[in-house]
C-alpha positions as CSV (number, residue, x, y, z in Angstrom):
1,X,-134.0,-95.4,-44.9
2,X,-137.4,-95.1,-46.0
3,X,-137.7,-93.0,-49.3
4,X,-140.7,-92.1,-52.0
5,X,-139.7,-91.0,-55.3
6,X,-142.4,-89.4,-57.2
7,X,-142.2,-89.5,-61.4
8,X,-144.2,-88.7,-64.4
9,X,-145.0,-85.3,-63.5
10,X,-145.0,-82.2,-66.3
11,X,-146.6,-80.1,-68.4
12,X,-150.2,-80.9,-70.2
13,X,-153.3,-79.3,-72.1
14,X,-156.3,-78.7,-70.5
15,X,-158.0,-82.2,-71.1
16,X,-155.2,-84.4,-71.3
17,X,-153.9,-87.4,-68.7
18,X,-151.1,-87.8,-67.0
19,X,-150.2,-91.2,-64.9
20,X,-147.9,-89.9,-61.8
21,X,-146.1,-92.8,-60.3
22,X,-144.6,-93.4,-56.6
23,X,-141.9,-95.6,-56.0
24,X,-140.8,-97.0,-52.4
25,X,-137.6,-98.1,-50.9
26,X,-139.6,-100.7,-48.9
27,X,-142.3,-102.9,-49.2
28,X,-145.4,-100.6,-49.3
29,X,-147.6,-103.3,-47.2
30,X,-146.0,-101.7,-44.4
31,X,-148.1,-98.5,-44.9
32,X,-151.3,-98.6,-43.9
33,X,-152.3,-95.6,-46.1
34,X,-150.6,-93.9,-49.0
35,X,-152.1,-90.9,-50.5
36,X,-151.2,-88.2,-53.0
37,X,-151.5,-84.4,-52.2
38,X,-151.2,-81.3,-54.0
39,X,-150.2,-77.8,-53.2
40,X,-150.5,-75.2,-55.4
41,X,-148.7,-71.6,-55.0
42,X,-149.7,-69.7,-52.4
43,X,-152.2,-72.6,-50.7
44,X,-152.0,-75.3,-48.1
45,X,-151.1,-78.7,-49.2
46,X,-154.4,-80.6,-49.7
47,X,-155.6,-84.3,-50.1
48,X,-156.0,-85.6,-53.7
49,X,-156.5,-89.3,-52.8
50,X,-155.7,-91.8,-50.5
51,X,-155.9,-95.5,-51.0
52,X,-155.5,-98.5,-47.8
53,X,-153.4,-101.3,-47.9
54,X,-156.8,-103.2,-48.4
55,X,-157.6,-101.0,-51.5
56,X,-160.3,-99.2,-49.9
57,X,-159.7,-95.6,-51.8
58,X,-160.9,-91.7,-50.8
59,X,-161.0,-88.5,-53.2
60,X,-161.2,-85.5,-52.9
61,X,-164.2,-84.1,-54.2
62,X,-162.3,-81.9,-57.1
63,X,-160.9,-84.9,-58.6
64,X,-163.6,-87.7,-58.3
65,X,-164.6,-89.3,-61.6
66,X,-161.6,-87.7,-63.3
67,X,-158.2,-89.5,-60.9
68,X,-157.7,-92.4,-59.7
69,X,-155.6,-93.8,-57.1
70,X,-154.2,-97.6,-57.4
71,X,-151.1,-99.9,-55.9
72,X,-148.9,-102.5,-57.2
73,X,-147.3,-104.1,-54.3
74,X,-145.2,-106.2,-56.5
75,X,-143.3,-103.2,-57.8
76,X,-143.7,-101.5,-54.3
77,X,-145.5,-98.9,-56.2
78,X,-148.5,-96.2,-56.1
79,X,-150.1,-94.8,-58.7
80,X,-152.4,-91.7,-59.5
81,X,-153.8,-91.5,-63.3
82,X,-155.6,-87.9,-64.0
83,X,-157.4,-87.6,-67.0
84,X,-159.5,-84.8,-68.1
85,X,-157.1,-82.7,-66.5
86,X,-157.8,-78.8,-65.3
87,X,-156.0,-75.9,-65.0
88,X,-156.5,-75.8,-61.4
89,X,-155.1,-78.9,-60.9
90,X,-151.8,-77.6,-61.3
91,X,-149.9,-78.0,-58.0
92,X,-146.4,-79.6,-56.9
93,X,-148.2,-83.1,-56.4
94,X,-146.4,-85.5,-53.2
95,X,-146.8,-88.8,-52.6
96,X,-147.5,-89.7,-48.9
97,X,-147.1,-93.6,-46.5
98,X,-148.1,-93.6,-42.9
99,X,-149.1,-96.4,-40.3
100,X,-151.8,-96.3,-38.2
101,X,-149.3,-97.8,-35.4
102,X,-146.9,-94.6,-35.7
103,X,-146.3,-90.9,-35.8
104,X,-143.9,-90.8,-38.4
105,X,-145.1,-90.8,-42.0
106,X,-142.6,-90.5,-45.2
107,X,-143.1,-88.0,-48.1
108,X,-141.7,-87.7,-51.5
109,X,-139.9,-84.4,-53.4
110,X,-142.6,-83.8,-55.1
111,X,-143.5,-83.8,-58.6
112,X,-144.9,-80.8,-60.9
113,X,-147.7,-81.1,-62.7
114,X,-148.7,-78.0,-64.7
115,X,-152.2,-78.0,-67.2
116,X,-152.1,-75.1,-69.7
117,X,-155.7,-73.8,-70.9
C-alpha cells in the first residue's frame, strides 16, 4: 500500500523557515510528479509546488523566490524548504504523487504549518 507521510510542520514567526519533509512507502521514481499543496480554512486546496521525476520544478506564484521544492530518491523522499515565511502561508500543507499513466494519485495527512505576525 502506497502511503506519504508528511513531517516537520508547526508553528513559526513571520520571517522564519521551515523544511516540511515527505516520506514514501515506495520508490518515488514511480511518480511522475510530486507536488505539495496547501489549504487554508475556509479555501480550496491549492498548488504550492510541484517538481518531475526529471527535476523540472513549478511554483506557485505566492511562493516563488521564497520555497523550494527538491527530491532525494535515495531516501524516497520530497522536500519543501519555506523561508521568509508569511502569515498567509499558513494552511494544512499535503504532499501529493501521481503518474501520468494513471488516474489514481496518493496524498499524505497533511501537516500544519501556522506563521504568527
Amino acid at each position: 500500500q502506497v502511503q506519504l507521510v508528511e513531517s516537520w510542520g508547526g508553528l513559526v514567526q513571520a520571517g522564519g523557515s521551515l523544511r516540511l519533509s515527505c516520506a514514501a512507502s515506495v520508490i518515488i521514481v514511480v511518480f511522475d510528479t510530486m507536488g505539495w499543496y496547501r489549504q487554508a480554512p475556509g479555501k480550496e486546496r491549492e498548488l504550492v509546488a510541484s517538481i518531475t521525476v526529471g527535476g523540472t520544478t513549478n511554483y506557485a506564484d505566492s511562493v516563488k523566490g521564497r520555497f523550494t521544492i527538491s527530491r532525494d530518491n535515495a531516501k524516497n523522499t520530497v522536500y519543501l524548504q519555506m523561508n521568509n515565511l508569511k502569515p498567509e502561508d499558513t494552511a494544512v500543507y499535503y504532499c501529493r504523487g501521481a503518474s501520468y499513466s494513471s488516474p489514481r494519485e496518493y496524498w499524505g495527512q497533511g501537516t500544519q504549518v501556522t506563521v504568527s505576525s
